[in-house]
C-alpha positions as CSV (number, residue, x, y, z in Angstrom):
1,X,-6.7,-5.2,-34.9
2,X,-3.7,-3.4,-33.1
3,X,-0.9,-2.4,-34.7
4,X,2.5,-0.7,-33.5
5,X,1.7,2.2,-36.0
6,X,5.4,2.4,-36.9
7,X,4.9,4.4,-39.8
8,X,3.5,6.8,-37.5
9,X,5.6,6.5,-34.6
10,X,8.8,7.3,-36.8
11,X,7.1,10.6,-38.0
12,X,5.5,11.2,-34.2
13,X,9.1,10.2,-32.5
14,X,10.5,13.9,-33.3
15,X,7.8,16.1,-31.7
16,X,7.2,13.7,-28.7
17,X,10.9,12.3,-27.8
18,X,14.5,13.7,-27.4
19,X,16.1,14.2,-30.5
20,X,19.9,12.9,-30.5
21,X,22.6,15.2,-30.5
22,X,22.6,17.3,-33.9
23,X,26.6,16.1,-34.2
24,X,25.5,12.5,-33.7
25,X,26.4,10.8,-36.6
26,X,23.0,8.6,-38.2
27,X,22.5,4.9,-36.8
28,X,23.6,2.3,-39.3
29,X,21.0,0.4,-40.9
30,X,19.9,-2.7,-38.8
31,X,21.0,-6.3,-40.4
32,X,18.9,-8.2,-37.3
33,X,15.8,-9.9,-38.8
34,X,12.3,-7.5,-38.7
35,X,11.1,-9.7,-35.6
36,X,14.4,-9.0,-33.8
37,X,13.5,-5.1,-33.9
38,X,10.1,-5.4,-33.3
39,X,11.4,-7.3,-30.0
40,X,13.8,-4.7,-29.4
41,X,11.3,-2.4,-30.3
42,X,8.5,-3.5,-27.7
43,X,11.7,-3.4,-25.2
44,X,12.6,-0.3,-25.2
45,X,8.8,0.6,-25.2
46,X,8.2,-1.3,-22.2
47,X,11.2,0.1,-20.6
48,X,10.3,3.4,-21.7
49,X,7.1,2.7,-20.1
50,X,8.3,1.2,-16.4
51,X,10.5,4.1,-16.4
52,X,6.8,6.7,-17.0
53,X,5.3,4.7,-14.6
54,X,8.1,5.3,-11.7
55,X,7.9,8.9,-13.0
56,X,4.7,9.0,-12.1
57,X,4.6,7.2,-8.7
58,X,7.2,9.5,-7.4
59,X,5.4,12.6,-8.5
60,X,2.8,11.1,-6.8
61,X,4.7,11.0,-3.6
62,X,6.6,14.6,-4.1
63,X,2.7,16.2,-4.5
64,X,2.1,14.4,-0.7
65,X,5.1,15.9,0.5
66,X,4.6,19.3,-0.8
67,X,1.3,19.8,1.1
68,X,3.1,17.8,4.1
69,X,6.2,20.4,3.9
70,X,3.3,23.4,3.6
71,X,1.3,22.3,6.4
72,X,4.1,22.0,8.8
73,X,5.3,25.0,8.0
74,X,1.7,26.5,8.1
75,X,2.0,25.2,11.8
76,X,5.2,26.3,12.3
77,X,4.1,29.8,11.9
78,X,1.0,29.5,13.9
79,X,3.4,28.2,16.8
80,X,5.8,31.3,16.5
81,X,3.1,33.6,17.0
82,X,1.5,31.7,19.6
83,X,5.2,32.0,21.4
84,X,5.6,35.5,20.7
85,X,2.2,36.3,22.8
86,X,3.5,33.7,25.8
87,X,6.9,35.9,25.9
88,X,5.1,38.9,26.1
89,X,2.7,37.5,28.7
90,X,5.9,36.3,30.5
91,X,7.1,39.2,30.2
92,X,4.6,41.6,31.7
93,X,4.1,39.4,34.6
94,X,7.9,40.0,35.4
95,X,6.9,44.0,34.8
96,X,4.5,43.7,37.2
97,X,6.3,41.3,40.1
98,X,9.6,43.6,39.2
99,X,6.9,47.0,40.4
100,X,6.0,45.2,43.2
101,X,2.5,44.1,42.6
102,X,3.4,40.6,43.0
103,X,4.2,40.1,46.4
104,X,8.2,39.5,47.3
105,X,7.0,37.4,50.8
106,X,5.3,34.3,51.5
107,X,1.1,34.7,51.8
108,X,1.7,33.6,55.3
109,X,4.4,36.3,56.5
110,X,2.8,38.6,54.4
111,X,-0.7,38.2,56.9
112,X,1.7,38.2,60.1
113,X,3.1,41.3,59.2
114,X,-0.1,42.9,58.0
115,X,-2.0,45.4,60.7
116,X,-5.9,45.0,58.6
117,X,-6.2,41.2,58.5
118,X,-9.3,41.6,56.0
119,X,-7.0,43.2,53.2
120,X,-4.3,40.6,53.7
121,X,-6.6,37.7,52.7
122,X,-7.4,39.8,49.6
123,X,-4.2,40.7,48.7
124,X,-3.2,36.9,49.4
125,X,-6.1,35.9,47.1
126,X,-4.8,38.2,44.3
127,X,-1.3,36.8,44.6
128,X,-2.6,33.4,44.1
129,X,-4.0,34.5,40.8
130,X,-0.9,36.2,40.2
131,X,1.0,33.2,40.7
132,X,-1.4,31.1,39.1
133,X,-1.1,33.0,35.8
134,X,2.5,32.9,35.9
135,X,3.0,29.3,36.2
136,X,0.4,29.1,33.7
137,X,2.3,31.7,31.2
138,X,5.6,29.8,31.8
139,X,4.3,26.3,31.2
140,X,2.6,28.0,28.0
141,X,6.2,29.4,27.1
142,X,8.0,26.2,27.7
143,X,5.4,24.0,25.7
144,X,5.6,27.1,22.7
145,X,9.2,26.6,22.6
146,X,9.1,22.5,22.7
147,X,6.7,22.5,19.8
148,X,8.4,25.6,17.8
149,X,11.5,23.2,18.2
150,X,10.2,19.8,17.4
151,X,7.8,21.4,14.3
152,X,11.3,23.0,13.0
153,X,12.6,19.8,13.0
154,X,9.9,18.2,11.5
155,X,9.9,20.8,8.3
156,X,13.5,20.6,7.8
157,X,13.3,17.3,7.6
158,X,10.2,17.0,5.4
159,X,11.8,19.3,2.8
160,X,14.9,17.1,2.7
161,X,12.4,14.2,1.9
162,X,11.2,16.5,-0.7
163,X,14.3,17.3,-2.5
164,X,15.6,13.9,-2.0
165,X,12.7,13.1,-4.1
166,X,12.6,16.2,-6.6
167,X,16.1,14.6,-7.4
168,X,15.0,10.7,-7.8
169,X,12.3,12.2,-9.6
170,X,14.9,14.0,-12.3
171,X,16.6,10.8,-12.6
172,X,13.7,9.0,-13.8
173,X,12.8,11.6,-16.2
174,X,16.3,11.6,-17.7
175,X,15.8,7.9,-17.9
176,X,12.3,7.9,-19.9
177,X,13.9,10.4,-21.9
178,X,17.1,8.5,-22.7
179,X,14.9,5.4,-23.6
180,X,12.8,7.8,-25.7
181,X,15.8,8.5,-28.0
182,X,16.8,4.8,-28.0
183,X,13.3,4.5,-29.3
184,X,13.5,7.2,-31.9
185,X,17.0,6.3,-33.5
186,X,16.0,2.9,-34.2
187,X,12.8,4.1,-35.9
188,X,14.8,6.6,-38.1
189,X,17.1,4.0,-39.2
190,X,14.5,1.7,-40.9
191,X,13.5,2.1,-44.2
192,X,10.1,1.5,-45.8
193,X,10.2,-1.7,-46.2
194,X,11.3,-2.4,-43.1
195,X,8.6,-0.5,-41.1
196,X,5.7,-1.7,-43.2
197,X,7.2,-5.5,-42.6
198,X,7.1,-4.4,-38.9
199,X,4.1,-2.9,-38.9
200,X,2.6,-6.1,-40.6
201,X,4.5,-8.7,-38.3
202,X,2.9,-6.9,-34.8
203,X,-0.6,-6.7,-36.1
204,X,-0.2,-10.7,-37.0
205,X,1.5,-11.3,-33.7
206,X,-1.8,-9.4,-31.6
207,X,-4.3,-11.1,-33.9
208,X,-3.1,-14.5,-32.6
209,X,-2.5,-13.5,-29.6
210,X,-6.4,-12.7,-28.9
211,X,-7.3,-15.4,-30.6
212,X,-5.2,-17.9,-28.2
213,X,-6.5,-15.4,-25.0
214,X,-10.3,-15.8,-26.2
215,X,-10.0,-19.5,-26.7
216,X,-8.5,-20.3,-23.7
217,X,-10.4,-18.2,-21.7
218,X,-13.8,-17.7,-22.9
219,X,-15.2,-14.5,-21.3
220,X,-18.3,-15.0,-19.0
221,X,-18.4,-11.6,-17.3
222,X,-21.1,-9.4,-17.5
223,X,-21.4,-7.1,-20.8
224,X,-23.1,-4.6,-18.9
225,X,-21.1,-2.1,-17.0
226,X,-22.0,-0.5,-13.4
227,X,-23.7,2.9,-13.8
228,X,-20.2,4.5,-12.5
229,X,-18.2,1.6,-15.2
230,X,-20.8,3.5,-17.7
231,X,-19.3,6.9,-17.1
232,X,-15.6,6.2,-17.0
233,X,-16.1,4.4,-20.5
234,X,-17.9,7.3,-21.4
235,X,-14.6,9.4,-20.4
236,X,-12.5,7.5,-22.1
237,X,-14.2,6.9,-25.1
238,X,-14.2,11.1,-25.5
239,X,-10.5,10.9,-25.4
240,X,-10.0,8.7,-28.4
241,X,-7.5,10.0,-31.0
242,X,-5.8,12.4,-28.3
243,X,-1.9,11.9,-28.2
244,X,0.1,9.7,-25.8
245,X,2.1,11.9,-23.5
246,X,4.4,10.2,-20.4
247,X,3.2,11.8,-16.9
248,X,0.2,13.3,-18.8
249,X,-2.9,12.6,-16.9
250,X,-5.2,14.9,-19.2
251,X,-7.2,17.0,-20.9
252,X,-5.0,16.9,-23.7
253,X,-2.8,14.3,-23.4
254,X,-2.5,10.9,-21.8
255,X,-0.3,8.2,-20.6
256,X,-1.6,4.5,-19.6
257,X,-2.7,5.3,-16.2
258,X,-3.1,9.0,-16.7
259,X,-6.0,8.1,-18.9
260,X,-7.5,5.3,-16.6
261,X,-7.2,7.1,-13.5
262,X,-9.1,10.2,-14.9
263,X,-11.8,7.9,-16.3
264,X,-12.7,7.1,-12.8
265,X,-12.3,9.8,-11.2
266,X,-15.0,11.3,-13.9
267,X,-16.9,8.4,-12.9
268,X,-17.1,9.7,-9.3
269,X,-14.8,7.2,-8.3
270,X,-10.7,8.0,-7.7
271,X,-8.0,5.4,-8.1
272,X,-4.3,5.6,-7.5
273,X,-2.7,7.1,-9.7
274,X,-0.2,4.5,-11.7
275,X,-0.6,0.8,-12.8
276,X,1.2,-0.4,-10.1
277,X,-0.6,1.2,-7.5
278,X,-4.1,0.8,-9.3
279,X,-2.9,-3.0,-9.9
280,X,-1.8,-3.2,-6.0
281,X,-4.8,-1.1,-4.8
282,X,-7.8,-2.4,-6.1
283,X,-9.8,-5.4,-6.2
284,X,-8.5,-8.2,-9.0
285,X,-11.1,-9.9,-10.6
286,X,-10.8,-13.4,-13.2
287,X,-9.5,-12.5,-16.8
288,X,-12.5,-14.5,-17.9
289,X,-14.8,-12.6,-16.0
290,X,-14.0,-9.2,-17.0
291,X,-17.2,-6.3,-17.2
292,X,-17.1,-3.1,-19.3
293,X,-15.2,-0.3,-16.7
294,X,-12.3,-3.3,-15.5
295,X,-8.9,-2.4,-15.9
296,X,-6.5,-4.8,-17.6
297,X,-2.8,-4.8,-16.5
298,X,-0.3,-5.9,-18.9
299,X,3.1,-7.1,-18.3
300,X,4.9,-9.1,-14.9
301,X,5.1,-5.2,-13.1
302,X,2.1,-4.2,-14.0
303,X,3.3,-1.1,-16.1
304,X,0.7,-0.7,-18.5
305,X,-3.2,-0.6,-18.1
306,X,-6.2,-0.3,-19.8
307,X,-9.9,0.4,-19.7
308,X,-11.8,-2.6,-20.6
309,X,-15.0,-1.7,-22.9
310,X,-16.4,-5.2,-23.8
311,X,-16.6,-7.9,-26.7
312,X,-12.7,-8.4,-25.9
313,X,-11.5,-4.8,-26.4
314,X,-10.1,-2.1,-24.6
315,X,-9.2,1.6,-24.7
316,X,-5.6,2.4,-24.1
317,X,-3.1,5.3,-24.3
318,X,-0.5,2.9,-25.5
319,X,3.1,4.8,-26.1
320,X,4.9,7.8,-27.4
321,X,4.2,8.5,-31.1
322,X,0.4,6.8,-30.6
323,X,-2.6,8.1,-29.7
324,X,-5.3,7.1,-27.5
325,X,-7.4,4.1,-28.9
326,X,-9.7,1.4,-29.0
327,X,-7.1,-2.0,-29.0
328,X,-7.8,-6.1,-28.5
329,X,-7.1,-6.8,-25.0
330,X,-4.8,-9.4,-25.5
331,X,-2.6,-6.7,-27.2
332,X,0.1,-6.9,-24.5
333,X,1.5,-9.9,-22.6
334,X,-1.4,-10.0,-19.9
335,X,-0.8,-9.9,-15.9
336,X,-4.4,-9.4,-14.5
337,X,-7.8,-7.4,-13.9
338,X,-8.7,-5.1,-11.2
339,X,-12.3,-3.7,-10.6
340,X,-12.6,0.0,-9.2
341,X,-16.5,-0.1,-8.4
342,X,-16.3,-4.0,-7.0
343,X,-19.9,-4.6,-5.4
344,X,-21.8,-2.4,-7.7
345,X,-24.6,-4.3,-9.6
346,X,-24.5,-4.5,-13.7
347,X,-26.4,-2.0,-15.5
348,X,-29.7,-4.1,-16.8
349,X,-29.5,-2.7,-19.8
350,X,-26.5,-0.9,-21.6
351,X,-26.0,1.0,-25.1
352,X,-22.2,1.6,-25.6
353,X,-21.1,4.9,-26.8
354,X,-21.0,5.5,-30.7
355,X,-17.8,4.0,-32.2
356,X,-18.1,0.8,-30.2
């Protein structure tokens, strides 16, 4: 059953999280009882994780208001240019009315005054169109110059909401990392003993938990998935033994939702982008009721998920220093179940892929 790998994760913490300060001097050994660090442990790990998952949400935003900032500015430019011809049209008409061949007098006077009656209807027609385009190039030129001004607006604003967010966005990161090195320094002060006891205590603690989940809540769902569920488990099930990255999404590396996400999307079918969203987003279905391609959410802010596979498992990217894998899905304290491709009928007939 699942583990917390800690043996692993002390060796893993180095490459995948902020090392401490070289003149930091080395934690003291713990005296708190093994279960108080492994609570401590799965703390800072869950932290470590809300923190990924905000990461990710803003990133998620900042891509949006990148191609928001680009468009308007795409726009902007196509306004200028539209201005710059209604100047010059503007401009040529007052050549032309300045060299007389817009006429200076009313049509009427114009006809009074004129000794071939015939030609001063003509020349009156040809005025109108004069003044026709003129008041046409000017209401051009004033709405050019509105828009140029309000689309201005618009972009400097939009790139404020950009940086405002480039800069939430570099405080999140600084938080994961910090929580990363919290992470790590507790690992490295733990000897053998103490990481084997740990390792022992979590895999004890996840046995009974899916034991008291599948007892309570025997699962009546179907064990076959839809023919998109089929593909996404597919995905995910190619992505076993890659590493846990935070904001990864893929093809190398994953984080929870990174890996989730991009199992749908494979599937044909795209998802937000974090647990919260995918948790927020998509339609919940029973616990009890789950079918290969569900996602399970873990914890009361739904900042971890999963891909459930049947027969009470799941495949998860679970944390720094662990790698993708197959995990009971009673693992992590449980919030819910969503279901991408709700209304699609169960395959009739479904072989899982090798490894099941």
């Amino acid at each position: 059953m699942r583990s917390i790998c800690i043996i692993a994760l002390a060796a893993g913490a180095t490459a995948t999280a902020l090392a401490p300060p070289a003149s930091a001097a080395p934690a003291p050994p713990p005296t708190q009882p093994v279960s108080a660090l492994l609570a401590q442990l799965r703390s800072l790990y869950q932290k470590t994780e809300e923190a990924s998952e905000a990461y990710n949400a803003t990133e998620e935003k900042l891509k949006k208001q990148r191609a928001k900032v680009d468009k308007l500015n795409e726009d902007l430019a196509e306004t200028r240019i539209a201005l710059t011809a209604s100047r010059d049209a503007a401009g040529r008409l007052a050549r032309e009315q300045y060299r007389g061949t817009a006429s200076p007098l009313s049509p009427y006077v114009t006809f009074l005054l004129s000794g071939d009656p015939q030609q001063a209807l003509d020349q009156s027609h040809q005025w109108h169109r004069a003044a026709d385009r003129r008041a046409v190039t000017v209401d051009r030129l004033t709405a050019g110059e509105k828009r140029s001004a309000t689309l201005a607006s618009e972009a400097r604003d939009a790139l404020n909401v950009q940086q405002t967010l480039a800069a939430t966005q570099k405080q999140q990161r600084d938080t994961v990392q910090k929580h990363l090195s919290d992470v790590e320094r507790l690992l490295s002060s733990l000897n053998g003993a103490q990481l084997a006891e740990l390792q022992r205590l979590e895999a004890g603690q996840a046995d009974d938990a899916q034991r008291r989940f599948l007892a309570s809540a025997p699962l009546i769902g179907s064990r076959a998935p839809s023919a998109a569920g089929a593909k996404a488990i597919d995905f995910a099930y190619r992505q076993l033994g890659k590493p846990y990255l935070w904001g990864a999404e893929g093809p190398e590396s994953f984080d929870c939702s990174g890996l989730t996400s991009q199992a749908w999307a494979h599937a044909g079918d795209a998802i937000p982008r974090t647990s919260q969203e995918q948790w927020a987003s998509l339609p919940r279905v029973p616990l009890n009721e789950l079918r290969p391609g569900d996602l399970v959410l873990y914890f009361e802010g739904a900042t971890h998920v999963a891909l459930y596979i049947g027969n009470g498992m799941v495949i998860q990217a679970p944390r720094t220093g662990d790698r993708v894998k197959i995990s009971p899905v009673a693992g992590n304290p449980l919030l819910g179940a969503v279901r991408p491709d709700s209304g699609q009928a169960s395959l009739a007939s479904y072989e899982p892929p090798t490894g099941s």
